[in-house]
C-alpha positions in Angstrom: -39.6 2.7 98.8 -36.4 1.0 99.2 -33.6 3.3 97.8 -31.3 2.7 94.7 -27.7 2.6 96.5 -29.2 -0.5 98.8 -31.4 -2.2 95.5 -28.1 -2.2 93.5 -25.9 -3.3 96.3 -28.3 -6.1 96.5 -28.7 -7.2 93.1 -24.6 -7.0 93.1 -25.1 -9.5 96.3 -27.6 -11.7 94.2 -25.4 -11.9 91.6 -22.6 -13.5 93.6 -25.0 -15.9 94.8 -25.2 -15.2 98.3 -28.5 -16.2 100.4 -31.0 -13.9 101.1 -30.1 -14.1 105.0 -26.7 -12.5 104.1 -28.4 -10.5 101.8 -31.0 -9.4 104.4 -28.1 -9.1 107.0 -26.2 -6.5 105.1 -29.2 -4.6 104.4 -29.9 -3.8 107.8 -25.8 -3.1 108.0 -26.6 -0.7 105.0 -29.4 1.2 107.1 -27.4 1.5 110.4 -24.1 2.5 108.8 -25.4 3.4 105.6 -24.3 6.9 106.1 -20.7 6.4 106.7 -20.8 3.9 103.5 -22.2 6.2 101.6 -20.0 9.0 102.0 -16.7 6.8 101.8 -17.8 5.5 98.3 -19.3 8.8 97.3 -15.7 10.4 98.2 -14.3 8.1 96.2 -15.9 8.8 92.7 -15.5 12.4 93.7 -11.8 11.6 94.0 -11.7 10.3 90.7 -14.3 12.7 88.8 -11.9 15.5 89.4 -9.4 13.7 88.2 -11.2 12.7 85.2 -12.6 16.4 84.7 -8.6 17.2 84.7 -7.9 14.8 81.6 -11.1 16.2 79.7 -10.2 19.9 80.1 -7.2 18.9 79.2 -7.5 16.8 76.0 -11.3 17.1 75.4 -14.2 14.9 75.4 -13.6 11.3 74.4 -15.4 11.7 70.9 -13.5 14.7 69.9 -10.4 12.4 69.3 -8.6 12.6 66.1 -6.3 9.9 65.0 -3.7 10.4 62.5 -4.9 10.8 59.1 -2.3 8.6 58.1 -3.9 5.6 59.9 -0.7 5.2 61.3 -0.3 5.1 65.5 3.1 6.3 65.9 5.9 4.7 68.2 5.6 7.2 70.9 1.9 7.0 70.9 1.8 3.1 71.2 4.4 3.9 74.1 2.4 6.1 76.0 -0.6 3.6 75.9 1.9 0.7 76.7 3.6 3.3 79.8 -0.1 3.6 81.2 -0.9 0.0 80.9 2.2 -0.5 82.6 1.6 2.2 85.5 -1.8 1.0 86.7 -0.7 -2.9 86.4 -0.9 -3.1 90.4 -4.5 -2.0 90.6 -5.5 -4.0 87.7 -4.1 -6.9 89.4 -5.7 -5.8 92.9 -9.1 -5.7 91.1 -8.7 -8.8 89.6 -8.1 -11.0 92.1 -11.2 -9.1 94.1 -13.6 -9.7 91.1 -12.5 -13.5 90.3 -13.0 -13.9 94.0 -16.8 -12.6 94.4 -17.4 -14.7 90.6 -16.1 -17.8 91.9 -18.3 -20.3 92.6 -16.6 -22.4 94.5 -17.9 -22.3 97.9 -14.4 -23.4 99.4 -13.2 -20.1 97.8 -14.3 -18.1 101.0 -17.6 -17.8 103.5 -20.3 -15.4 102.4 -19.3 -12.6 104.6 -15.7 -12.8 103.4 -17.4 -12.0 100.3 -19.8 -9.3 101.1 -16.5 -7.8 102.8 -15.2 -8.0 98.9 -17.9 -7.0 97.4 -18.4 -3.9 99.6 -14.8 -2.8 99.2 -15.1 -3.3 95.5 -17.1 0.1 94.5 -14.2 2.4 96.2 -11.4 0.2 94.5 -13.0 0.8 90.9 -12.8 4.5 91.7 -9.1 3.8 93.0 -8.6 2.1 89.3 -10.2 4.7 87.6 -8.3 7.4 89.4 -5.3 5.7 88.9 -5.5 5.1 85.5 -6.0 8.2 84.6 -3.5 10.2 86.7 -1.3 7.3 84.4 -3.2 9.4 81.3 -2.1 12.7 82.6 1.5 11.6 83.3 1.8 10.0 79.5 0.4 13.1 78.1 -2.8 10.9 76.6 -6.7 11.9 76.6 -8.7 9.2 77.0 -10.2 9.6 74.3 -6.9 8.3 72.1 -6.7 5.4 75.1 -9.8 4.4 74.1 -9.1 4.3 70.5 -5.9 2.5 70.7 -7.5 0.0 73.5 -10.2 -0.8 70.9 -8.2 -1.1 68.1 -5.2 -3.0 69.4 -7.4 -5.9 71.7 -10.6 -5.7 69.7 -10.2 -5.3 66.5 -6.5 -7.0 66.2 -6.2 -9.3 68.7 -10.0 -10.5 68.7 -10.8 -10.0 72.8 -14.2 -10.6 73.5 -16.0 -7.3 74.3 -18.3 -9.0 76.2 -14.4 -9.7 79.2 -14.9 -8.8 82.8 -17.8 -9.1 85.8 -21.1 -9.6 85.2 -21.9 -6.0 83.9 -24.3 -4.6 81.9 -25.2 -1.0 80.8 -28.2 0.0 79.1 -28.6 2.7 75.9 -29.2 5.5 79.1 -25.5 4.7 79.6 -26.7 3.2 83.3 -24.9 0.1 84.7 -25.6 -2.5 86.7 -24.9 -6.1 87.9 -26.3 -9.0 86.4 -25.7 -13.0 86.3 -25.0 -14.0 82.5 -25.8 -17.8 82.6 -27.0 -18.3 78.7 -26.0 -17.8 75.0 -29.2 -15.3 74.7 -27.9 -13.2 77.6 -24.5 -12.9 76.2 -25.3 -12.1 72.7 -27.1 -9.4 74.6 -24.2 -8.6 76.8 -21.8 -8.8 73.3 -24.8 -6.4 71.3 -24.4 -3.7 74.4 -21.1 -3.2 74.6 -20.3 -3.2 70.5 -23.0 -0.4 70.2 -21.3 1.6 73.1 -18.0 1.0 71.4 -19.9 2.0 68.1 -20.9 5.5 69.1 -17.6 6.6 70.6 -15.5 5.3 67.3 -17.2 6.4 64.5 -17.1 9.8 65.4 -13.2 10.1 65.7 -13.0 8.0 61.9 -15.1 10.8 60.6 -12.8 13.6 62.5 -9.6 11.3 61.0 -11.2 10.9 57.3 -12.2 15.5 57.6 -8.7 16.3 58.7 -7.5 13.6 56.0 -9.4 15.3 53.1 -8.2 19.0 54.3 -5.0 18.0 53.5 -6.6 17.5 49.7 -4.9 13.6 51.0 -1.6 14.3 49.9 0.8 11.9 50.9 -1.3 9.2 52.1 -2.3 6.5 49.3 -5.2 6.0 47.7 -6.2 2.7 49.3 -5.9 4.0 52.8 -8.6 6.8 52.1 -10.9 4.6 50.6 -10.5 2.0 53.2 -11.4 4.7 56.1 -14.6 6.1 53.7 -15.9 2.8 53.1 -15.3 1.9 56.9 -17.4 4.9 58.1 -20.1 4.0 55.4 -19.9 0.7 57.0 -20.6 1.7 60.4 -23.1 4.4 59.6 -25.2 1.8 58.2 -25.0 -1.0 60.8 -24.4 0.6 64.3 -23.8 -2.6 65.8 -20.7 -2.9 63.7 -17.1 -2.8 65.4 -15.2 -0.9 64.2 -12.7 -2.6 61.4 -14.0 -6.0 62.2 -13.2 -7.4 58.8 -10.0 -6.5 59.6 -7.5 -3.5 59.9 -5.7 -1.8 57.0 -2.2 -3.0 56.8 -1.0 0.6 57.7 -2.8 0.4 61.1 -1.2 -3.7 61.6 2.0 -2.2 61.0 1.8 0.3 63.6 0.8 -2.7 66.2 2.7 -5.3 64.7 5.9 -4.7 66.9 4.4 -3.8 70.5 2.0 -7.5 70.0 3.9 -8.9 73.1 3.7 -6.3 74.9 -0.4 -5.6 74.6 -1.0 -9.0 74.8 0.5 -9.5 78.5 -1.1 -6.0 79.0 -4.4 -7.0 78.5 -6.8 -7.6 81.5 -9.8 -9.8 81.1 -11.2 -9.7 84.1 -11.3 -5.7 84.4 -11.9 -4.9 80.6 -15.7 -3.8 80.7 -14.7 -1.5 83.9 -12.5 0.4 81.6 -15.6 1.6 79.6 -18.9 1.3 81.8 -18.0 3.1 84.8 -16.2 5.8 83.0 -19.4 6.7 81.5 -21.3 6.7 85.0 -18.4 9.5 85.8 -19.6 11.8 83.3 -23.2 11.2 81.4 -21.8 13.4 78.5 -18.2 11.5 78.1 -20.1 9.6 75.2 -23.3 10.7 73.7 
C-alpha cells in the first residue's frame, strides 16, 4: 500500500499539472530520501505546533473567544491585528510568489523540476508562515482566536473577499486537507460551501460567548438595536450553518470600529495565502475547532 505522505505529495504534483514521468521520478526520490524529507518537514510543524500550543495556553482555544459586548473592536485591538499583519508581510510575500508559481500555467514560467523543487519546499515554508505568524500573535498580545474573528469580520464580511482565495485547497467536515484542481462553477461552490461552514462553526460560538457576557451585564450601556442585532444574528446562523457570519451586513457599531484602518486591511490582505491561514491551522491541532 502506497503510503499517505507520498499519495498526497503526488496529488499536490497532479495538481500542478506535472507529467506522470516527473511524478513517477520524485516518487522514487521520495523512497530513497524519503527519510530525510520526512523528518525535515515533520520538524517543521513540530516547530510551529509548539509555538502554537504556546498561543493556546496562553489565550485559549480559538472558540473560546469573546469579543466585546459592545460590538465595538477597539483601536488598540485593530492595531495589534494590523502590527501582526504587518510583521509576517515577508513570509506572506515569500509564500506567495512560491504558490502563484507552482499555479501558473504557463509553461515558460519554469521546467517541471523547478517546480517540484517549489513544491517540495512549500510544506516547511507553510510551517515557517504559520510559526511566524503566530510568534507575531504572541508579540501583539492576541489569541488567535480574536485574529480569527477580526480577519473574518474585516475581509469577509466588510470588505467581501472571497472565502474560497488561495491554492487549490480543500478540507473536508473531518477537518482533513488536501490538494485539488478547481476547474468548474460546481467545484467552487463546493470549495465556497467548505470553507463558509468551517468559518461557521468557529464564529458562532464566540457571538454566543459575546451576546452571554452582554446579557450579564443586564445590557447596560449598550443600545437596544445592537442587542437585538447580535440575538437575531446567532438565530440566524443557528438555523442555516452555511451562513457567514453578518453577511447581510455588519451593525454600524462594528463598521465604525473598521471604518478608519480600511487602507490599511485592504493592502494587508493576501489572496493568494488566505485559505492557509485557516486549513493548516486546523491540521496543527484537531481540537483548535470542533
Amino acid at each position: 500500500m502506497e503510503p499517505k505522505k507520498n499519495t498526497a505529495t503526488k496529488k499536490w504534483l497532479l495538481g500542478c499539472g506535472i507529467g506522470c514521468g516527473a511524478v513517477l521520478i520524485i516518487v522514487v526520490f521520495l523512497i530513497i530520501g524519503g527519510v530525510v524529507f520526512v523528518k525535515n518537514m515533520v520538524k517543521s510543524f513540530e516547530e510551529s505546533e509548539d509555538v502554537f500550543k504556546d498561543l493556546t495556553d496562553k489565550y485559549g482555544e480559538i472558540e473560546e473567544y469573546c469579543p466585546s459586548p459592545s460590538g465595538k473592536i477597539s483601536p488598540e485591538r485593530m492595531e495589534a491585528f494590523l502590527e501582526t499583519r504587518e510583521a509576517i508581510r515577508p513570509v506572506i510575500k515569500d509564500l506567495e510568489h512560491s504558490i502563484n508559481f507552482l499555479t501558473d500555467d504557463d509553461e515558460s514560467s519554469g521546467g517541471a523540476f523547478k517546480k517540484l523543487k517549489t513544491g517540495l519546499g512549500l510544506i516547511p515554508k507553510i510551517a515557517g508562515f504559520l510559526k511566524t505568524r503566530n510568534l507575531a500573535l504572541l508579540e501583539s498580545k492576541m489569541g488567535l482566536g480574536e485574529y480569527y474573528y477580526i480577519y473574518t469580520i474585516a475581509y469577509y464580511s466588510w470588505l467581501d473577499k472571497p472565502l474560497t482565495d488561495g491554492p487549490p485547497i480543500a478540507i473536508n467536515e473531518n477537518n482533513e486537507f488536501n490538494y485539488q484542481h478547481w476547474e468548474d462553477e460546481e467545484s467552487e461552490e463546493i470549495r465556497h460551501d467548505l470553507a463558509v461552514r468551517r468559518l461557521h462553526k468557529m464564529i458562532l460560538p464566540m457571538l454566543k460567548n459575546q451576546y452571554e457576557k452582554l446579557m450579564e451585564s443586564s445590557g447596560t450601556g449598550f443600545s437596544e438595536d445592537w442587542k437585538d442585532a447580535l440575538e437575531r444574528e446567532i438565530n440566524a446562523m443557528e438555523e442555516n450553518r452555511y451562513r457567514l457570519a453578518w453577511q447581510d451586513g455588519l451593525p454600524e457599531v462594528i463598521v465604525s470600529s473598521l471604518l478608519p484602518y480600511r487602507t490599511r486591511l485592504e493592502s494587508s490582505y493576501s489572496s493568494s495565502v488566505n485559505n492557509i491561514e485557516f486549513i493548516i491551522e486546523q491540521r496543527q491541532s484537531e481540537h483548535a475547532v470542533r
